[in-house]
C-alpha positions in Angstrom: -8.3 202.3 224.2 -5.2 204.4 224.6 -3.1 201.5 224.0 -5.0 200.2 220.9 -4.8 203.4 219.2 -0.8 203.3 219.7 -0.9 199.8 218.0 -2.8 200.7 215.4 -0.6 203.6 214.5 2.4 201.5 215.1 0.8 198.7 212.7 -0.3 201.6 210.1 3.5 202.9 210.2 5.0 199.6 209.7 2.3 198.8 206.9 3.4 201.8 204.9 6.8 201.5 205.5 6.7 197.7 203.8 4.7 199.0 200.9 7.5 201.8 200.3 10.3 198.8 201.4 8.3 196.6 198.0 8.2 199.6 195.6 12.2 199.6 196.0 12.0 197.0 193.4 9.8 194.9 191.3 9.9 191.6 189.4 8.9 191.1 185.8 8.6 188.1 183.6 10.8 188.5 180.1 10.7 186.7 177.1 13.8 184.4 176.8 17.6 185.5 177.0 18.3 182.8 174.4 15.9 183.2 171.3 18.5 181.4 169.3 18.3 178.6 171.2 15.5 176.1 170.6 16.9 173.4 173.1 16.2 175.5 175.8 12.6 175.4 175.0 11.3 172.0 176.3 13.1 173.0 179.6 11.3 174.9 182.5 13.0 177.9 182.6 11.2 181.5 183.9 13.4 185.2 182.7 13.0 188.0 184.4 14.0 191.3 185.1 14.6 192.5 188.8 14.3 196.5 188.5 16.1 197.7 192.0 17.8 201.2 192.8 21.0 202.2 191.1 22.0 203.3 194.5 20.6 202.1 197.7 20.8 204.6 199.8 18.3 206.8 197.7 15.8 204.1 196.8 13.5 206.1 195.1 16.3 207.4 192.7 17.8 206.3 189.1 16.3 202.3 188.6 18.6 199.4 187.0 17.7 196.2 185.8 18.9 193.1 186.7 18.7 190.0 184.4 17.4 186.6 186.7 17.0 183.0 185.0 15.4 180.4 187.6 15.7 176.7 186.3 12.9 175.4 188.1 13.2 172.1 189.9 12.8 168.5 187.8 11.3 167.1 191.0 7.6 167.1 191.2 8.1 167.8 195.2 7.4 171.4 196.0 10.6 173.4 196.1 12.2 174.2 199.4 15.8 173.9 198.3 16.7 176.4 195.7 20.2 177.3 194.9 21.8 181.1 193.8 24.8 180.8 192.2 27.1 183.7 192.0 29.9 184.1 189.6 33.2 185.4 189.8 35.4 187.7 187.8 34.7 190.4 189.5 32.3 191.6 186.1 31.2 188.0 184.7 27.8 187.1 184.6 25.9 183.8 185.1 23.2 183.3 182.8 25.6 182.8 179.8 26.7 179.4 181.1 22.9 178.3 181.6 23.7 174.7 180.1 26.6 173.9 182.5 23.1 173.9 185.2 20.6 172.2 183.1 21.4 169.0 184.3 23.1 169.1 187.7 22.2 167.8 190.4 21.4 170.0 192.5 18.4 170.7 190.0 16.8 167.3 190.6 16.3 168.7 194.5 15.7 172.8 194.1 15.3 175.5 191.9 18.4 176.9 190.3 18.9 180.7 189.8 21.2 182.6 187.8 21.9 186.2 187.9 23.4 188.9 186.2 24.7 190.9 188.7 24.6 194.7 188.0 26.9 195.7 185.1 26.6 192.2 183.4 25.8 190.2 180.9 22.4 191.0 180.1 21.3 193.5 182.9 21.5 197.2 182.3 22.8 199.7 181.9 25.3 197.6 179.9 29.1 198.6 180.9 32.0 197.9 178.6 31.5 194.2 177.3 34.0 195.1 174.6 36.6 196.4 176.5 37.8 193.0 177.1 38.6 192.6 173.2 40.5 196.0 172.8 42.6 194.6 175.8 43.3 191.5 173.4 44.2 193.7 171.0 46.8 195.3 173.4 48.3 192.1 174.6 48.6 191.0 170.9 51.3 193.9 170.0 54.9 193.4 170.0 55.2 196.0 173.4 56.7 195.9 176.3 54.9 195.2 179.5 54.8 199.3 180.5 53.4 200.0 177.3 50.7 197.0 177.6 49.9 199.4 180.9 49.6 202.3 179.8 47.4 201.4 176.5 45.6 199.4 178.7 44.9 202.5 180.9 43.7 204.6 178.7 40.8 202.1 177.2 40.0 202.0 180.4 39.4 205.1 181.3 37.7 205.4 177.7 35.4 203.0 179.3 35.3 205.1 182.6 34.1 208.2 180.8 31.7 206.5 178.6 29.7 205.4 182.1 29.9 208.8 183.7 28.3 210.5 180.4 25.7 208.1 180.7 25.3 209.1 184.9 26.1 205.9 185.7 27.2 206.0 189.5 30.4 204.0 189.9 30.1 204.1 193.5 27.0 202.0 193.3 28.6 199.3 191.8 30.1 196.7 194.4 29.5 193.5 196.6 27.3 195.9 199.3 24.9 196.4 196.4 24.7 193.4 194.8 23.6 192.0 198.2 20.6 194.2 198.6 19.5 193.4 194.9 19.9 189.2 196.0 18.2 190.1 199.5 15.0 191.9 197.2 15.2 188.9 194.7 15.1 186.3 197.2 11.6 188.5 198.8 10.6 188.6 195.1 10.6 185.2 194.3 8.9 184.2 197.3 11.8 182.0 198.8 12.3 182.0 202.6 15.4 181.4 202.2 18.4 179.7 199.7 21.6 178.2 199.6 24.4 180.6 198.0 26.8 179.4 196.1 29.5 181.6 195.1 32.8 180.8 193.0 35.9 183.2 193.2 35.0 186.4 193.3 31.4 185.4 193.7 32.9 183.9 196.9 34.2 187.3 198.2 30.6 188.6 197.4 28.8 186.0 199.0 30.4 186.4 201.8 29.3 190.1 202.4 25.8 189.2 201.8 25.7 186.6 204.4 27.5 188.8 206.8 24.3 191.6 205.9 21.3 188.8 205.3 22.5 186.2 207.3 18.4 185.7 207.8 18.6 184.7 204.0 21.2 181.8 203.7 20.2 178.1 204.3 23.7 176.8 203.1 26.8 178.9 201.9 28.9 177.1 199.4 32.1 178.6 199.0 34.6 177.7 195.6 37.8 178.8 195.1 37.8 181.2 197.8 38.7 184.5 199.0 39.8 184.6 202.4 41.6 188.1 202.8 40.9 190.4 200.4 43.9 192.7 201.5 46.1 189.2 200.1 44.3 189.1 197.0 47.0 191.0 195.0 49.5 191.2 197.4 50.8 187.5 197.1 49.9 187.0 193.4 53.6 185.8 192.3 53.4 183.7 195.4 50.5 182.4 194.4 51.4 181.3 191.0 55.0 179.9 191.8 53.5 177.5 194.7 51.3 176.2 192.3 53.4 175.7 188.9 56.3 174.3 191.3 53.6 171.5 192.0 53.7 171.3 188.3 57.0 170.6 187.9 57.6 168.3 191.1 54.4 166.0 189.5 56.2 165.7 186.3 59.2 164.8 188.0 57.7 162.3 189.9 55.9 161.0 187.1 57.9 158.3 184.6 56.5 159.4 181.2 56.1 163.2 181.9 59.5 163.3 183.2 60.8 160.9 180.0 59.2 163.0 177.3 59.8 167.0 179.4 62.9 166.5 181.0 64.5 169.6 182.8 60.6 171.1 182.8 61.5 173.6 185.2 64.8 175.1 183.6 62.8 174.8 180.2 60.0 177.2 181.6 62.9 179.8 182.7 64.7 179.4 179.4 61.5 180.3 177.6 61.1 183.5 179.4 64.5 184.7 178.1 63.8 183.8 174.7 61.0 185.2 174.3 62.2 188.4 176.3 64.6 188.8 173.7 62.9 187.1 170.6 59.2 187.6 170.5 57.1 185.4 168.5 54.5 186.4 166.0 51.6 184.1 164.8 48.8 184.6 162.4 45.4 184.6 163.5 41.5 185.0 162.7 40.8 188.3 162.0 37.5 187.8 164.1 39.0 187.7 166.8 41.9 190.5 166.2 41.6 192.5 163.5 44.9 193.0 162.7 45.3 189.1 162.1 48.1 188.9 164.6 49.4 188.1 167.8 52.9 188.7 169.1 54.2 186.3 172.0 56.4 187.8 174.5 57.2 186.7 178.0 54.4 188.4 179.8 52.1 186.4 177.5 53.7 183.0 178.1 53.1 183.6 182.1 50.1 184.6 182.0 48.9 181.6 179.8 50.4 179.1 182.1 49.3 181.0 184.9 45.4 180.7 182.9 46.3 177.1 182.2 46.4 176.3 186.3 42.6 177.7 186.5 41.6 174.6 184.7 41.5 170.7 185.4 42.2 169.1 181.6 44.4 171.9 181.0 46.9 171.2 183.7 47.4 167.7 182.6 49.5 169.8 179.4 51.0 172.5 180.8 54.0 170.7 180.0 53.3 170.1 176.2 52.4 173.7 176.3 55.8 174.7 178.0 57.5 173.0 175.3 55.6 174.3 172.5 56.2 177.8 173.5 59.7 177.0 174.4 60.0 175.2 170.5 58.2 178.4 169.1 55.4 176.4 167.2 53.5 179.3 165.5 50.7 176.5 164.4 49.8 175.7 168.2 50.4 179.1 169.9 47.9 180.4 167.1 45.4 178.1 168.3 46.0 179.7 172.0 44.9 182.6 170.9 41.1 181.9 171.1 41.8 181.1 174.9 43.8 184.7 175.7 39.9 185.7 174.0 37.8 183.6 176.5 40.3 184.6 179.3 39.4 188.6 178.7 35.5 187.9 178.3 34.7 189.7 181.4 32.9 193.2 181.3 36.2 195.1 182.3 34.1 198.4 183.0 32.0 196.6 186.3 35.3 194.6 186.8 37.0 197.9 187.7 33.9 199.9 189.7 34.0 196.4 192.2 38.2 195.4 192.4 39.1 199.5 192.0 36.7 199.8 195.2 37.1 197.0 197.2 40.6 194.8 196.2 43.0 197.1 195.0 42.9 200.3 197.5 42.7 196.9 200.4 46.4 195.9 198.6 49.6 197.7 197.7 52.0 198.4 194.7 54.8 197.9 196.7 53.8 194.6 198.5 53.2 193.2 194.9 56.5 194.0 193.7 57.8 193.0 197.1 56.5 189.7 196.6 57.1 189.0 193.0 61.4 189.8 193.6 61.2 186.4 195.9 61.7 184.9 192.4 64.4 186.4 190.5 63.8 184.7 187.4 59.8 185.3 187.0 61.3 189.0 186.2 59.2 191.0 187.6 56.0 188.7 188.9 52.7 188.7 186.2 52.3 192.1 184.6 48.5 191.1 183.5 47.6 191.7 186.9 50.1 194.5 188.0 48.6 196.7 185.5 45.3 197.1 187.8 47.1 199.2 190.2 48.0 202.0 187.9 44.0 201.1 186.1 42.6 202.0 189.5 44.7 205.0 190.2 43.5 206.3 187.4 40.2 204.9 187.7 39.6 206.4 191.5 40.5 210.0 190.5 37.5 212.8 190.0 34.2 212.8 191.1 32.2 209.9 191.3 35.1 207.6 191.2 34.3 204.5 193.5 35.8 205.2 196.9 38.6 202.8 199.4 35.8 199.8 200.8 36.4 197.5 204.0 33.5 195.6 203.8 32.3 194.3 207.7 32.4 190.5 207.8 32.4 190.1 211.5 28.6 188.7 211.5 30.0 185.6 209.9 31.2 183.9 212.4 27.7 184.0 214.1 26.2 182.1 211.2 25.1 179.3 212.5 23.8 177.8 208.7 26.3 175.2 207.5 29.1 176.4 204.9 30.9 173.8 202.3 34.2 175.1 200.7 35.9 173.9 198.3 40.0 174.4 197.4 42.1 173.1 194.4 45.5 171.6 195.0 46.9 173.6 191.5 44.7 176.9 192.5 46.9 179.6 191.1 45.3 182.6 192.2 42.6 181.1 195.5 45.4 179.2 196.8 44.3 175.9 199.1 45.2 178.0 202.6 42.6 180.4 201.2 40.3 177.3 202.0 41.6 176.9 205.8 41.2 180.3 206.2 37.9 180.8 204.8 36.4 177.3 206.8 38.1 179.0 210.3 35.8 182.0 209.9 32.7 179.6 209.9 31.2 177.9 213.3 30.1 175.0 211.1 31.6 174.7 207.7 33.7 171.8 206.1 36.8 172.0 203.6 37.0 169.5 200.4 40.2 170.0 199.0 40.6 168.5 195.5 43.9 167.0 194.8 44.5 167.5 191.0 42.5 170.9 190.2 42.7 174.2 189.7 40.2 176.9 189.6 36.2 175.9 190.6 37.2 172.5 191.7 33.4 172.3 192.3 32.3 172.4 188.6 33.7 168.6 188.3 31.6 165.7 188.4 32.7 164.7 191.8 32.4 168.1 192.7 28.9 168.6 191.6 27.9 165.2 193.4 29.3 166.6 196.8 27.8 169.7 196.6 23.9 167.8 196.1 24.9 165.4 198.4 25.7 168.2 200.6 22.8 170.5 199.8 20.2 167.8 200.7 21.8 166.9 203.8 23.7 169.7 205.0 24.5 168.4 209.1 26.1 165.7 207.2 30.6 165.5 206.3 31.0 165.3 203.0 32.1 162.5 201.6 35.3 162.6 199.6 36.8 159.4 199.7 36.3 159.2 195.9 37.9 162.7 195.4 40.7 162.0 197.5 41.2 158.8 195.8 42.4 160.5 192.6 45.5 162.5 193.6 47.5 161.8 190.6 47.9 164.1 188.0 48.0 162.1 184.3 50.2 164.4 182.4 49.4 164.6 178.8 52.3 162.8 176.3 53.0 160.9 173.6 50.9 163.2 171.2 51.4 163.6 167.3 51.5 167.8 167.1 49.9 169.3 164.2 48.4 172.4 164.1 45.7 171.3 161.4 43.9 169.6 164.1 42.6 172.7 165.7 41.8 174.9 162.5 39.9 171.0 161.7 38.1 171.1 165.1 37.1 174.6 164.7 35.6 174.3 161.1 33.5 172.0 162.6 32.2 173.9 165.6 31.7 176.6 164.1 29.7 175.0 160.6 29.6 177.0 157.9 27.5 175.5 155.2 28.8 178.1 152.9 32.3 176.6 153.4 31.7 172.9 153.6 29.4 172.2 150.6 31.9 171.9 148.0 33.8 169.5 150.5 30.4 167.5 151.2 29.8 167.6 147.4 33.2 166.5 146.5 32.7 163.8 148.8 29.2 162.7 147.7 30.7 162.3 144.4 33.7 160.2 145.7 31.0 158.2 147.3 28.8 157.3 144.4 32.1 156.7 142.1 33.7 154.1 144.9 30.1 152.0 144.5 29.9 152.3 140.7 33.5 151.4 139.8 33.4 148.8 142.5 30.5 147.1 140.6 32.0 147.4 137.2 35.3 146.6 138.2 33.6 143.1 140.4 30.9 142.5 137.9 32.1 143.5 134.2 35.7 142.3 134.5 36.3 141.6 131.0 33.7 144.5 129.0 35.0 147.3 131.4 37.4 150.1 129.8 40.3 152.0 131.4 40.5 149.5 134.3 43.6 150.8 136.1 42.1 154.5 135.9 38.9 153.0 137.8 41.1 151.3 140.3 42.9 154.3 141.0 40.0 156.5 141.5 38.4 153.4 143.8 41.4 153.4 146.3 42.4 156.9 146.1 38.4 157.6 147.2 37.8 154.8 149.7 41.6 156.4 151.0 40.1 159.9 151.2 36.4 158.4 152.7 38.4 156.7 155.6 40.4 159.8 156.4 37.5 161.8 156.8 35.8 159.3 159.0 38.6 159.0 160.9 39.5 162.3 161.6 36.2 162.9 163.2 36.7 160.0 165.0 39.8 160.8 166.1 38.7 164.6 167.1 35.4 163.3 168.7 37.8 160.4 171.0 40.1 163.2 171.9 37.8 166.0 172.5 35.9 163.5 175.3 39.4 162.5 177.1 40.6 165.8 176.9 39.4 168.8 174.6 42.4 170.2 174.9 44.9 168.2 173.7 43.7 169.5 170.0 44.9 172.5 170.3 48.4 170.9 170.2 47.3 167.8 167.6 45.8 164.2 168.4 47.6 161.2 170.3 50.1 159.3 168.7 47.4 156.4 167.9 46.7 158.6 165.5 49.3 159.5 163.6 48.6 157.4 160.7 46.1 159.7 159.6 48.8 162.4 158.9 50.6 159.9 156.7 47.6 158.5 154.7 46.4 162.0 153.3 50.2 161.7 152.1 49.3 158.6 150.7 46.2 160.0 149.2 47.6 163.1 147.8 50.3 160.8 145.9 47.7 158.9 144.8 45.8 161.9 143.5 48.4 162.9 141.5 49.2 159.4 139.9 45.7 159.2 139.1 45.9 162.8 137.4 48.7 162.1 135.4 47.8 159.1 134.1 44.7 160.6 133.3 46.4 162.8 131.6 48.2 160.6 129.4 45.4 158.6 128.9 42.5 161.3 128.0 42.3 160.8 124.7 41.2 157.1 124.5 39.1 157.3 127.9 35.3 157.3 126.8 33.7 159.3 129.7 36.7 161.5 130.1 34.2 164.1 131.6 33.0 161.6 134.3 36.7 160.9 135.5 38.0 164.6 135.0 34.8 165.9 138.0 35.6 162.7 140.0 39.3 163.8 140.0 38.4 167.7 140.2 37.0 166.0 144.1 39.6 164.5 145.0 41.6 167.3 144.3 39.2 169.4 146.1 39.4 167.3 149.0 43.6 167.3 149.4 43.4 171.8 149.0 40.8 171.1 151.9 43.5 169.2 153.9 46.0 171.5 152.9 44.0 174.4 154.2 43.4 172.9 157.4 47.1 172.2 157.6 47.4 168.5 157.9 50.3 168.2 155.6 52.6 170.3 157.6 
């Protein structure tokens, strides 16, 4: 009786303590993220919101919410195989590139689930989400590098202040926390357990929640990794220079890239001096900078090849883009502009509270510099990420600044789950000895290296295929013969550059109906004159007046018709090889496109002129004038897209 009494007071105690342990946090359905959206409504998506302590350690304290998507399974099987994926940055969230998971693979087999980790995207408290754009603003001054820093600073701590008057505690906000809010979703959602899948940063975090839930990982897919985070700043130039020296030892090796960017190396150097000395200014939408411009200096021109390395299709022109800087094209480095923009789309304020806690006090000043004077001629290593030193100095002063974090990973070398990791041959920031490094920490984990990428070598279609293939049979080595196979980077050349082709591309993506209905009227007109001239001009040879003025209007439309179709063509082809390539303009196949709307605009103004001199015995003079006001409408349409420069 003695002992029953003990167990039931021991099974009372436990019983309470879970039912404090489940009102730590609570799971509610939401309406959709995306209302916008009406694709997303035939799919089988579930929102939520995971309310969990600010701050851990006093559960029953200030709540937060954190914003979940699960993309249930397509397979009619019951789900024992769902996915996590967690994003990088630090301070990017995952929900806003819900379509890059609609469809892969690993979907057909599991659940997906996306999360907002605390202090993004759509979980709140919201941070700074528009701290990113004043830093755009920054970069886009003609400045030196120090005064980048310092402007850059004080935003920063702009943003600091604005989240301590809203008691937001900083020091709640790092990879320790965000693993007890995935170890209370997993528990909320009623998995046993999940394969994580982290990219980046998201690597570094999912690290420290397997090393604290190792109960909670099936698999542990690792992309672009962090090995040491003590090495994540410290060898940045390092880094950098090991991967653009592949650059140019590929183009060497390589026939056409080393026949059209000869010297590539040398040109890269040269271009830092000239634009160290000779900035270079360039006109730009207001939406994204207000002040409609963007100066170029050196630092810019690094840190956009450095950004080009993170991606796949954008290493195959690196160097066109090397050129193009080096030439001082103002119509293509205007088009870079709106990828400095998607480069600094990070919530800076959550950014800060994770790398000014747990990267930056782990690294040094001085063994940055240190590493960055190894090459002379970088002057000075990449100032984009040199300013987070003196961010976080300020950043970590005061009360409730975040304080200096060595996060415990010694569990993982324990975890017996499997572990996949992934490491791009161009990585400029993860380099591929991250990938070693992080597999040696593992008892059973495998390393894909991907010959010709950068960043989130994972994210390909080969990539994606390994990582279901891996997923759904986990004791299994990957197979990566097909990977392997394509170890040959195909450098972009022979291209026709014309900086119409972007501000084309980008009328299109964007759509305004506003803008394109004189265009699409203009054209319908063209249209219906081409089939009513045709007929007169086939059928009523002899009765037909002003022939030659009909004729003129035929060819001159059919001309402008064909460009049109063309161009889209053109952009469409292009975009599918590599989207890329029109920032810069469209392959050389091309080209004739840029000399017809020459063509047509001659024609145009023959058919004016003799219009002209002919007005007063042309019967429907008002017809012909409206079918000439569209073509004329259509050439100021090419003209303001830029084709004829």
């Amino acid at each position: 009786m003695k002992y029953l009494r003990k167990s039931f007071l021991l099974l009372l105690l436990l019983s309470n303590c879970l039912f404090a342990q489940v009102e730590f946090f609570k799971l509610e359905k939401t309406t959709t993220f995306f209302p916008e959206w009406k694709e997303l409504k035939n799919e089988k998506l579930n929102y939520y919101y995971l309310t969990v302590p600010e701050n851990w350690d006093i559960p029953e304290g200030k709540k937060i919410k954190i914003a979940v998507v699960v993309l249930k399974t397509t397979s009619e099987k019951p789900n024992s195989n769902a996915t996590i994926y967690i994003e990088g940055g630090p301070g990017a969230g995952s929900i806003g590139g819900i379509w890059r998971w609609l469809r892969h693979p690993i979907r057909q087999n599991g659940d997906i689930i996306l999360v907002d980790v605390r202090g993004t995207g759509f979980s709140f408290p919201k941070f700074c989400p528009d701290l990113g754009k004043k830093f755009l603003e920054i970069l886009s001054k003609n400045q030196n590098s120090t005064k980048d820093e310092q402007q850059k600073t004080i935003a920063s701590m702009d943003c600091k202040q604005d989240l301590l008057n809203r008691d937001i505690d900083l020091n709640s906000y790092n990879s320790k926390s965000i693993a007890k809010d995935f170890n209370a979703l997993k528990t909320a959602l009623k998995y046993y357990n999940w394969n994580v899948y982290g990219v980046s940063y998201g690597t570094y975090t999912a690290q420290v929640y397997a090393n604290d839930f190792s109960q909670d990982i099936k698999s542990l897919i690792l992309d672009s990794s962090i090995s040491n985070i003590s090495q994540y700043y410290n060898s940045n130039a390092t880094n950098y220079m090991s991967s653009l020296n592949k650059v140019f030892d590929a183009c060497k090796n390589d026939p056409n890239c080393n026949k059209q960017y000869p010297n590539l190396e040398q040109v890269y150097y040269e271009t830092i001096e000239k634009l160290d000395k000779n900035p270079i200014t360039v006109k730009v939408d207001k939406k994204i900078i207000p002040s409609g411009k963007f100066t170029y200096n050196a630092e810019d021109f690094k840190i956009a090849i450095q950004q080009a390395l993170y991606n796949n299709q954008l290493i195959k022109v690196i160097p066109m883009l090397i050129i193009e800087f080096n030439k001082g094209n103002e119509n293509t480095l205007s088009s870079l502009v709106a990828a400095f923009s998607g480069a600094l789309s990070l919530d800076y304020g959550q950014y800060y509270c994770v790398s000014c806690n747990e990267a930056i006090p782990n690294n040094s000043i001085t063994a940055f510099n240190k590493d960055a004077q190894n090459y002379k001629k970088l002057k000075g290593g990449l100032s984009f990420y040199k300013s987070d030193f003196l961010v976080c100095d300020k950043w970590n002063l005061g009360s409730g600044s975040p304080k200096k974090t060595i996060n415990d990973l010694s569990n993982l070398s324990k975890i017996t789950s499997p572990v996949l990791v992934f490491s791009g041959e161009f990585d400029p920031i993860t380099p591929p000895s991250n990938g070693k490094m992080t597999v040696d920490k593992f008892k059973n984990a495998y390393l894909v290296n991907a010959p010709i990428s950068g960043h989130a070598s994972s994210f390909s279609r080969l990539g994606s295929k390994i990582i279901s293939e891996f997923i759904q049979n986990p004791s299994l080595k990957p197979d990566t013969k097909e990977l392997d196979s394509d170890n040959k980077v195909n450098f972009v050349t022979d291209i026709k550059i014309n900086g119409g082709v972007s501000k084309f591309g980008n009328s299109l993506n964007e759509f305004n109906l506003l803008f394109f209905a004189p265009f699409f009227i203009a054209v319908i007109i063209l249209f219906i004159s081409i089939f009513n001239f045709s007929y007169e001009l086939i059928r009523k040879r002899k009765e037909i007046q002003n022939k030659l003025m009909k004729f003129l209007i035929v060819v001159t439309s059919l001309l402008a018709l064909f460009i049109i179709i063309q161009l889209v063509v053109a952009l469409d082809d292009t975009a599918r090889n590599n989207f890329y390539i029109l920032a810069f303009g469209l392959p050389n196949e091309f080209s004739y496109l840029f000399l017809l709307q020459w063509v047509f605009i001659i024609l145009t103004l023959v058919s004016v002129i003799y219009f002209l001199f002919k007005i007063k015995s042309i019967s429907d003079a008002s017809i012909i004038f409206t079918i000439l006001f569209s073509l004329i409408l259509v050439g100021i349409y090419f003209q303001y897209w830029g084709f004829l420069f």
